[in-house]
MIZANU-416005 format. One record per residue (C-alpha): residue number from 1; residue in one letter; x, y, z. Coordinates in nm, 3 decimals. Example, Ala and Ser with C-alpha at 12.3 -4.5 7.8 and 13.67 -1.06 7.14 Angstrom:
BEGIN
   nr  rest        x        y        z
    1     A    1.230   -0.450    0.780
    2     S    1.367   -0.106    0.714
This chain:
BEGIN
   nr  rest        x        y        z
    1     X   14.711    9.257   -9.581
    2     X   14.532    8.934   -9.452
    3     X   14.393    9.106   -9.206
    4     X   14.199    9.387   -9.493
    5     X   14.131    9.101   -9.676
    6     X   13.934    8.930   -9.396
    7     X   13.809    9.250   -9.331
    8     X   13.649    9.339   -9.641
    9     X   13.524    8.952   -9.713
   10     X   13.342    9.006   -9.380
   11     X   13.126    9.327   -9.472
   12     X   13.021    9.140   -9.794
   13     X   12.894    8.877   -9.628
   14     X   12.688    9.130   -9.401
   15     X   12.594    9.338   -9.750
   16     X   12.478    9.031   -9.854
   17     X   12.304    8.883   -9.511
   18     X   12.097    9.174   -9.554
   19     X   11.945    9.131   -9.916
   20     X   11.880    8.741   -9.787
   21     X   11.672    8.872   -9.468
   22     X   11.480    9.167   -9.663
   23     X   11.349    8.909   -9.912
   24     X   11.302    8.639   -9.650
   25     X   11.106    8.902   -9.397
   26     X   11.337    8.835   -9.167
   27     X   11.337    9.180   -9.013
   28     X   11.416    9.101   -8.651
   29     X   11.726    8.940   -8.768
   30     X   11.818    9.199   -9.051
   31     X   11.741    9.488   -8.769
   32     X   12.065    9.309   -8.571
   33     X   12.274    9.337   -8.820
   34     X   12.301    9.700   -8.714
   35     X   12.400    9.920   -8.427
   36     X   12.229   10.006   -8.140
   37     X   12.224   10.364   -8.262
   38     X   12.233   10.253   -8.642
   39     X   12.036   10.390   -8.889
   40     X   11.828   10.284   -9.202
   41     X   11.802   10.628   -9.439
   42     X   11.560   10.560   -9.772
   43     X   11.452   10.902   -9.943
   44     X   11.076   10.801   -9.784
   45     X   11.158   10.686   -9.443
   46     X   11.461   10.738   -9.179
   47     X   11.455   10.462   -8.885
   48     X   11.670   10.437   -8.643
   49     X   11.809   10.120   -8.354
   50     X   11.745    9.800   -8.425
   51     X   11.365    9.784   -8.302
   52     X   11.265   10.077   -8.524
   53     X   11.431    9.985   -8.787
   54     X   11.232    9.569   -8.775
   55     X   10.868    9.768   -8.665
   56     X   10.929   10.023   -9.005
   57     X   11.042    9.754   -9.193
   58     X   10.745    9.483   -9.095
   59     X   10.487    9.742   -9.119
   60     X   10.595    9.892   -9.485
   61     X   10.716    9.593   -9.642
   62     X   10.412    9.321   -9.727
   63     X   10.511    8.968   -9.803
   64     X   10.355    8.969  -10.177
   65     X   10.487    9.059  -10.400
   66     X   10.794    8.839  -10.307
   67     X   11.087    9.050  -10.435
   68     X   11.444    8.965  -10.439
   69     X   11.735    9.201  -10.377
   70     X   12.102    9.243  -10.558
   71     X   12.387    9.376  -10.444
   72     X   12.708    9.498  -10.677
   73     X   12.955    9.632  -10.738
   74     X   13.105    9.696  -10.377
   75     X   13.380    9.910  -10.349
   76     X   13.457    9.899   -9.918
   77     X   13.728   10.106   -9.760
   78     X   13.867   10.004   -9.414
   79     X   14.027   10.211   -9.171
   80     X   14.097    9.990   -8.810
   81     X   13.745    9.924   -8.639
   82     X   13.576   10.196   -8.929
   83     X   13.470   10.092   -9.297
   84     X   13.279   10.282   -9.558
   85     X   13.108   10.062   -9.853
   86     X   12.959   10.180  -10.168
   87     X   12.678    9.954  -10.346
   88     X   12.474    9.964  -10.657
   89     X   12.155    9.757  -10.576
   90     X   11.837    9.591  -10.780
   91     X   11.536    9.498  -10.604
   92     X   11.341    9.269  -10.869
   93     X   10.945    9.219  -10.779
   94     X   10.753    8.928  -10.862
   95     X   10.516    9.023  -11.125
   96     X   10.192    8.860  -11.324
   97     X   10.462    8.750  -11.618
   98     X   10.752    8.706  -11.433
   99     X   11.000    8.917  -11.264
  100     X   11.014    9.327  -11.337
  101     X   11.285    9.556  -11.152
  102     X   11.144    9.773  -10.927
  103     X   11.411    9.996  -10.781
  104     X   11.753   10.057  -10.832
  105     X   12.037   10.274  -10.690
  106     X   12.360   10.349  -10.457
  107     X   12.367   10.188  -10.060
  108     X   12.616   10.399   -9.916
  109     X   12.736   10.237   -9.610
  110     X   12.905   10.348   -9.257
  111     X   13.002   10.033   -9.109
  112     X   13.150    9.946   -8.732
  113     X   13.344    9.654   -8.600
  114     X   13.184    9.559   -8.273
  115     X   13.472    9.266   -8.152
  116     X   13.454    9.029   -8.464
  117     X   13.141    9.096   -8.626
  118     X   13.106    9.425   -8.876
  119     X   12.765    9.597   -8.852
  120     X   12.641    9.898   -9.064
  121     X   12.626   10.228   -8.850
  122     X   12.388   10.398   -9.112
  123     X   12.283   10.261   -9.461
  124     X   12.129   10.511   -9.674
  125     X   11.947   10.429   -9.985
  126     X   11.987   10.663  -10.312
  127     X   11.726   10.542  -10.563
  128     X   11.838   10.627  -10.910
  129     X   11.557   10.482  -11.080
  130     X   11.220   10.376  -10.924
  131     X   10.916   10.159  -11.022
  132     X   10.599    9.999  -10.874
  133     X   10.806    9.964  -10.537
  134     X   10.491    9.735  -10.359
  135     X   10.546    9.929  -10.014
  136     X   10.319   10.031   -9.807
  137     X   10.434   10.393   -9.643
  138     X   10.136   10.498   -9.432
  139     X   10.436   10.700   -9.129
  140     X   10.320   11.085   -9.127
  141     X   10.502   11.266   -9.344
  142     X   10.810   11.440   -9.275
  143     X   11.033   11.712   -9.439
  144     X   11.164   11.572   -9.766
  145     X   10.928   11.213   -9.782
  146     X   10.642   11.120   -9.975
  147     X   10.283   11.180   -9.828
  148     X   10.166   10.925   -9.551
  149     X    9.930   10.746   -9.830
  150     X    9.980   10.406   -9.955
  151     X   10.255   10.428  -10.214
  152     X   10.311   10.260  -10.512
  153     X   10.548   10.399  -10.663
């Protein structure tokens, strides 16, 4: 029981690492908190490895508006080296009068243990309700995303 315990305090703290570096810009570092073969799924954009994942992320996410992510509501399941989380997230962007939410949804989570350390395998993102997101999403478009224009929404 320790041992799930330890276990599931772990993936929070990576859950969590991962809201700190995507506000931060710390995309290098939040790119390593996946697999080698790990993948970042957003309806918009799939990326996949660590080095695609940090190049997608520095290129669509600008540094203003600062914007500040939450994660809630985790329910994790463990099984040995294999864990499966399920999130509800708030990103919050800085706006003219203060803060205003900008997206909000599910992270549904395949995570790994790789020796001590849990990373995700693939994070998906399932917006249920979207804003002014601030991205910029200039990729070429590809079945099932948004256009390769600026987006702003």
């Amino acid at each position: 029981m320790i041992g799930l315990l330890l276990d599931k305090d772990a993936i929070r703290e990576l859950l969590h690492q991962y809201c700190f570096c995507m506000d931060q810009g710390r995309f290098a570092e939040l790119s390593a908190l996946f697999t080698a073969d790990g993948e970042w799924i957003a309806p918009y954009r799939r990326a996949k490895g660590p080095a695609e994942i940090a190049a997608w992320l520095a290129q669509s996410v600008p540094p203003e508006p600062r914007r500040m992510h939450y994660t809630m509501n985790s329910v994790i399941t463990v099984d040995g080296a294999h864990a499966a989380a399920r999130s509800n997230y708030l990103v919050m962007v800085e706006g003219a009068n203060g803060p205003v939410p900008s997206v909000c949804g599910t992270y549904q989570d395949a995570l790994v243990r790789q020796g001590e350390t849990w990373r995700f395998q693939r994070r998906e993102l399932v917006h249920a309700f979207k804003g002014d997101m601030a991205l910029v999403l200039t990729s070429p478009a590809r079945a099932g995303e948004v256009d390769g224009a600026q987006h702003r929404g």
